[in-house]
C-alpha positions in Angstrom: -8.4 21.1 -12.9 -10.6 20.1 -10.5 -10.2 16.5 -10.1 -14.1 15.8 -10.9 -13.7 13.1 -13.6 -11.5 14.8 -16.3 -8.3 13.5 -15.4 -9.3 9.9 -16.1 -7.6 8.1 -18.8 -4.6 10.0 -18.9 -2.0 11.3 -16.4 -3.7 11.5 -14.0 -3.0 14.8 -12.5 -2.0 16.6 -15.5 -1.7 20.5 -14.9 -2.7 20.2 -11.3 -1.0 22.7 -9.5 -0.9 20.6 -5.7 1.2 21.8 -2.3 2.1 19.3 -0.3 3.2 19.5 3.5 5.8 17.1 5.0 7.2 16.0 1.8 11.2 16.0 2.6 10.7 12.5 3.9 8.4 9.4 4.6 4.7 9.2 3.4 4.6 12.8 2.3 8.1 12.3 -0.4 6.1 9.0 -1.4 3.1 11.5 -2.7 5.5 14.0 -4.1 7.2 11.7 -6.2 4.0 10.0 -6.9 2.4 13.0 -7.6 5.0 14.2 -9.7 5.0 11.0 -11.8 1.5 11.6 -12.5 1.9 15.0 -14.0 1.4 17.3 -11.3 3.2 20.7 -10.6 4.1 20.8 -6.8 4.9 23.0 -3.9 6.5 20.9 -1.7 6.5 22.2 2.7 9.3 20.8 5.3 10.9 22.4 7.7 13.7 20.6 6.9 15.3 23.2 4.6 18.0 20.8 2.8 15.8 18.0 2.6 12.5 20.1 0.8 15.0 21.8 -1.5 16.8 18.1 -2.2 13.1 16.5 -3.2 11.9 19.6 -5.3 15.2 20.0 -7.2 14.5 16.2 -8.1 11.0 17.0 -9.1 11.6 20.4 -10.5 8.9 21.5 -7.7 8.9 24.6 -5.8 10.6 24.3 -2.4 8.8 25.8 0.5 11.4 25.8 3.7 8.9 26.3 6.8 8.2 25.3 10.3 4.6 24.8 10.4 4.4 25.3 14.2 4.7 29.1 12.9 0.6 29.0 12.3 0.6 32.7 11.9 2.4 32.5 8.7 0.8 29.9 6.9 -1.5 32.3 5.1 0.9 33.9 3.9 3.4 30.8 2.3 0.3 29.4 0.6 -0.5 32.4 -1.2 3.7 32.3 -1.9 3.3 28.5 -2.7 0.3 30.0 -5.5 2.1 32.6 -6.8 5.4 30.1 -8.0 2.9 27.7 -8.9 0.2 30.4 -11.0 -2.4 28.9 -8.8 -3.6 26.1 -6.4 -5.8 23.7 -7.1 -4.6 21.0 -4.2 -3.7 20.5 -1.0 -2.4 18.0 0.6 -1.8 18.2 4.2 0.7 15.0 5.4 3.3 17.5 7.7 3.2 15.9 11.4 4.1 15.8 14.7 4.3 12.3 16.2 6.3 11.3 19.0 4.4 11.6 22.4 4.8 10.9 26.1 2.1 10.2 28.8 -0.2 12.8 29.8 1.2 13.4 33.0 4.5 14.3 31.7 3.4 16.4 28.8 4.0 20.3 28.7 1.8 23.3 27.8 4.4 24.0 25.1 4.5 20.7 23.9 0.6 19.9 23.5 0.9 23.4 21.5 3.5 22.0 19.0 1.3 19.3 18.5 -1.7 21.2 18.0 0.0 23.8 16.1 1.4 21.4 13.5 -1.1 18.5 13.3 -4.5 20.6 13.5 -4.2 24.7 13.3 -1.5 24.7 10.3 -3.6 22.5 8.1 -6.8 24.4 9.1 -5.0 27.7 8.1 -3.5 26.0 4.9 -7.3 24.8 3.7 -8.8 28.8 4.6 -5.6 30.1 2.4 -6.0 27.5 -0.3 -9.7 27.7 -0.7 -10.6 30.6 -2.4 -7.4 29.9 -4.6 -9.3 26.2 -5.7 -12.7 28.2 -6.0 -10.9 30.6 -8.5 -9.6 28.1 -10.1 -12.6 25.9 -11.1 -12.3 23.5 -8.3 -9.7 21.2 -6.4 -9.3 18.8 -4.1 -8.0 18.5 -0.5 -6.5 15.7 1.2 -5.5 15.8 5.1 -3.2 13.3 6.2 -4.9 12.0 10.1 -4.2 8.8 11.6 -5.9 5.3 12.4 -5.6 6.6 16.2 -7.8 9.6 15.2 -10.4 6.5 14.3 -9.3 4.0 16.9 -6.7 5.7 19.6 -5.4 2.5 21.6 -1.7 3.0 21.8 -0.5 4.7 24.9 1.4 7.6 25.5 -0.3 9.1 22.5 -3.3 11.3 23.8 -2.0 14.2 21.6 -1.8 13.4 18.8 -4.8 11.1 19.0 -6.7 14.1 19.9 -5.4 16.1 17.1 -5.1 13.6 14.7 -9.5 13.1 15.9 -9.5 16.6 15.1 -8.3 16.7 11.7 -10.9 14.4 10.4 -13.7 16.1 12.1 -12.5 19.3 10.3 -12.2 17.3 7.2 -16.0 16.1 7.6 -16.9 19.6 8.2 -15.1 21.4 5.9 -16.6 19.0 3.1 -19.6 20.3 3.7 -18.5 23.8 3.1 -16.2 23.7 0.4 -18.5 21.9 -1.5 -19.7 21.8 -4.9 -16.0 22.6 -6.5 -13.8 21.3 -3.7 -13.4 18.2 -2.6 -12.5 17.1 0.9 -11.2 14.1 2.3 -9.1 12.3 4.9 -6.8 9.7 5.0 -5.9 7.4 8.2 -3.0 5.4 7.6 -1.7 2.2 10.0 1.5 2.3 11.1 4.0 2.9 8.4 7.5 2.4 7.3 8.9 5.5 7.8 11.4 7.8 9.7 8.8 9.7 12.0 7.5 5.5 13.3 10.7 4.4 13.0 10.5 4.5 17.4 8.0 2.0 17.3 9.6 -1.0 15.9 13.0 0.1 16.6 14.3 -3.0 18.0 13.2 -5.2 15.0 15.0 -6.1 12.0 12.0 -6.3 10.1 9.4 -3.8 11.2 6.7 -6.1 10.5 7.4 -8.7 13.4 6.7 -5.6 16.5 4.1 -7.8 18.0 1.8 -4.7 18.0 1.8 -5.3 14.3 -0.6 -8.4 15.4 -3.6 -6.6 15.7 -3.6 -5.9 12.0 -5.5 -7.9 9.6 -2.1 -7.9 7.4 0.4 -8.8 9.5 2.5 -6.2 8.4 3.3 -2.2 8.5 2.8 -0.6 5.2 5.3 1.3 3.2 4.5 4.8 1.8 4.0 4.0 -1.6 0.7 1.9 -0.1 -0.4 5.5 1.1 0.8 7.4 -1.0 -1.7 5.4 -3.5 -4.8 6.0 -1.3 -3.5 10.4 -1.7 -3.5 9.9 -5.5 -7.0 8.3 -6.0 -8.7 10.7 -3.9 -7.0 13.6 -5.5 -7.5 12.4 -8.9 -10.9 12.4 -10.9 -11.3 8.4 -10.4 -12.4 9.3 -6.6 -14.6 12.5 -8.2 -18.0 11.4 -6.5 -16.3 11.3 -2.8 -16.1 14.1 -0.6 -16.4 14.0 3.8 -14.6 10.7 3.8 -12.0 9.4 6.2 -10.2 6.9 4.4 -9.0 3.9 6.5 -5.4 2.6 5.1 -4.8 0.4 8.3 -4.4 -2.8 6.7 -7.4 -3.5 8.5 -6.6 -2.9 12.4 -9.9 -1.0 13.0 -12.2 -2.2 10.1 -13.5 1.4 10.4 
């Protein structure tokens, strides 16, 4: 259950019991359904309520309605999310706040959110889920940062650069101390075809001609699939000898 080389060959999550955060939409329903497909049995987080409950009843998952910005309650959905499930042996952490505005124009209540959802829920969701993947023989964990937590260079964007920054140093760190049984690691993605970027290439037909898009290597914005892909190897038993890695799927802006 542990994703330490067993699961190759086969399905490859076969009776992994995995929640996932931010999965009523974008990158996080790509892993879901990916997930899914690959024999997993999910608990599936959005604050969208008819969305979560839409994408579990399609996945016979178990839907977990929540706003993530309540950290105080996080402990206590996981150990919810366990129960339905008969256990937790994954995480992964893909919920998000995105949308910025420059520093000078940013609120106390605000920067909060941001750090609320991007860094403290997935911290609180990793302390809950721990001693659940211990218990269980091992797991994996998978947090969901950015390419601007590698390389920050877009403006507007200090907050969730920072916390994005932030998540990936926890992920290094937490590595560390979850380790032998559980593995941790982070993934960075470039910008992406999805509802939460949908701002940034707004006035183009096809996302892919923004001329930000430039800097990448590629050419082009992934999709979520492409993500979604890099979430399933390093939960699976094919990735079972890395742990403390933050995974660059940029399509090669920063050649991190």
């Amino acid at each position: 259950m542990s994703g330490n080389g067993n699961d190759v060959g086969g399905p490859r999550l076969a009776g992994r019991r995995i929640l996932i955060t931010g999965a009523a939409s974008g990158i996080g329903k790509a892993i879901a359904e990916l997930f899914a497909s690959h024999g997993a049995k999910l608990a599936l987080v959005d604050f969208n309520e008819d969305g979560v409950r839409a994408i579990s009843a399609s996945l016979d998952a178990v839907p977990c309605p929540y706003d993530l910005s309540d950290v105080e309650n996080v402990e206590a959905m996981v150990a919810n999310a366990a129960r339905e499930l008969g256990g937790l042996d994954g995480v992964v952490n893909c919920a998000a706040l995105g949308s910025g505005s420059p520093i000078e124009e940013m609120d106390l209540s605000t920067l909060r959110k941001f750090t609320a959802i991007n860094l403290e829920a997935p911290y609180m969701i990793c302390k809950a889920a721990l001693p659940l993947m211990r218990a269980a023989g091992g797991g994996t964990i998978v947090n969901i940062a950015s390419g601007q937590g590698l390389l920050p260079n877009a403006p507007n964007n200090t907050a969730y650069a920072a916390t994005k920054g932030g998540l990936i140093a926890f992920s290094k760190n937490l590595a560390v101390e979850a380790a032998p049984s559980v593995r941790v690691n982070a993934v960075c993605p470039g910008v992406t075809n999805t509802p939460m970027a949908a701002f940034t290439f707004a006035d183009y037909d096809n996302p892919s001609d923004a001329p930000f898009v430039q800097q990448y290597a590629l050419k082009r914005v992934a999709e979520p699939i492409e993500i979604a892909n890099s979430v399933l190897f390093l939960s699976s038993g094919e990735s079972s000898y890395i742990t403390g890695s933050a995974l660059a799927v940029d399509g090669g802006r920063c050649f991190h």
